[in-house]
C-alpha positions in Angstrom: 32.3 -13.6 46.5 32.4 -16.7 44.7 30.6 -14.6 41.4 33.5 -12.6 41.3 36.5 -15.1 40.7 34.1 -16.9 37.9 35.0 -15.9 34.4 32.2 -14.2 32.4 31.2 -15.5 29.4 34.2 -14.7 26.6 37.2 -14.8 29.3 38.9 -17.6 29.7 40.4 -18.4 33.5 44.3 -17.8 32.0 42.7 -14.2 31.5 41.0 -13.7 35.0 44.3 -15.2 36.2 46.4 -12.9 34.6 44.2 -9.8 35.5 44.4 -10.6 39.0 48.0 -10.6 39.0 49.9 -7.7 39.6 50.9 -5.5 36.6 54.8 -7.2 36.3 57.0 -6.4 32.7 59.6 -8.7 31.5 61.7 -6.5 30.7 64.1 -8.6 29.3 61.7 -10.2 26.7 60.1 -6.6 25.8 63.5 -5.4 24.8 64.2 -8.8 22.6 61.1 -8.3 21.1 61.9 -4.5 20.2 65.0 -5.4 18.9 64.1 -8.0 17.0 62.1 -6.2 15.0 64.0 -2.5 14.5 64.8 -2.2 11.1 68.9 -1.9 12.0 69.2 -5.0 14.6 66.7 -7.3 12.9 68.4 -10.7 12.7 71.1 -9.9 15.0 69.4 -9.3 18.0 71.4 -12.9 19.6 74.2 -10.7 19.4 72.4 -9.0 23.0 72.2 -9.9 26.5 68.6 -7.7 28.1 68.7 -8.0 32.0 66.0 -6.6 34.4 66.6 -4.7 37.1 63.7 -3.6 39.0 62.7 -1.1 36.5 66.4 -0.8 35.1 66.6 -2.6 31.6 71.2 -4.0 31.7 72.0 -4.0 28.3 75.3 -6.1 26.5 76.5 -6.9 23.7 78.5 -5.6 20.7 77.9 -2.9 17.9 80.4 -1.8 15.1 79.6 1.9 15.7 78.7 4.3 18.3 75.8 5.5 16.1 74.4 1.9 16.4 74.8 2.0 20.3 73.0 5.2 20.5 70.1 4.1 17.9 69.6 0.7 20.3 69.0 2.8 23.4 66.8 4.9 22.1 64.6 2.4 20.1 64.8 0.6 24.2 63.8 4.1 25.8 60.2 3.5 24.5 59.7 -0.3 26.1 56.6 -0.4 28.2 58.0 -0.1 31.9 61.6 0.8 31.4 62.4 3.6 33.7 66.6 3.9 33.0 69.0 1.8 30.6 72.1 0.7 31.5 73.9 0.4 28.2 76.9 -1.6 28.7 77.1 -2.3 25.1 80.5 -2.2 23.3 81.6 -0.2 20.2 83.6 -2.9 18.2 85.4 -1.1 14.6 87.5 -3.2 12.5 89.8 0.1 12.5 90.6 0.0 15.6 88.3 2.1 17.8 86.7 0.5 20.3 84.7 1.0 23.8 86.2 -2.3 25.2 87.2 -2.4 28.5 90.2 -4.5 29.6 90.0 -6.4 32.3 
């Protein structure tokens, strides 16, 4: 028994650790990463708030175009463990159409 929780030559024990854990996602920080990097929100991605929900990825913030809201679910559809989007994020146009809600 005591074999088995050593580490094997090559692992350190933050890896055995980390394989003994449960499989668990952060969410959150997948989708930062994602968007961080996509080619239309690179360097804006502050401009978003990612909150997990069990396997539900919340998503807020503000776009200038409905295309762009679109494009950031989809590029969010393929983070490892998401199982639904909620995209609460906001259409903003300078000419006046909008998705904001008034409170």
């Amino acid at each position: 028994m005591l074999a088995a929780t050593l580490p094997r030559p090559g692992r350190s024990l933050a890896m055995l650790r980390q394989a003994a854990q449960p499989d668990t996602v952060d969410l959150g920080r997948a989708a930062y990463e994602r968007v961080a990097t996509h080619c239309h929100f690179r360097g804006r991605v502050d401009d978003f708030q990612f909150v997990q929900d069990d396997n539900v990825l919340i998503v807020r913030g503000r776009v200038p175009s409905f295309y762009l809201k679109q494009v950031l679910q989809t590029a969010l559809m393929d983070v490892e463990g998401v199982r639904q989007i909620d995209n609460q994020v906001d259409v903003v146009c300078c000419y006046g159409l909008s998705s904001v809600r008034d409170d």
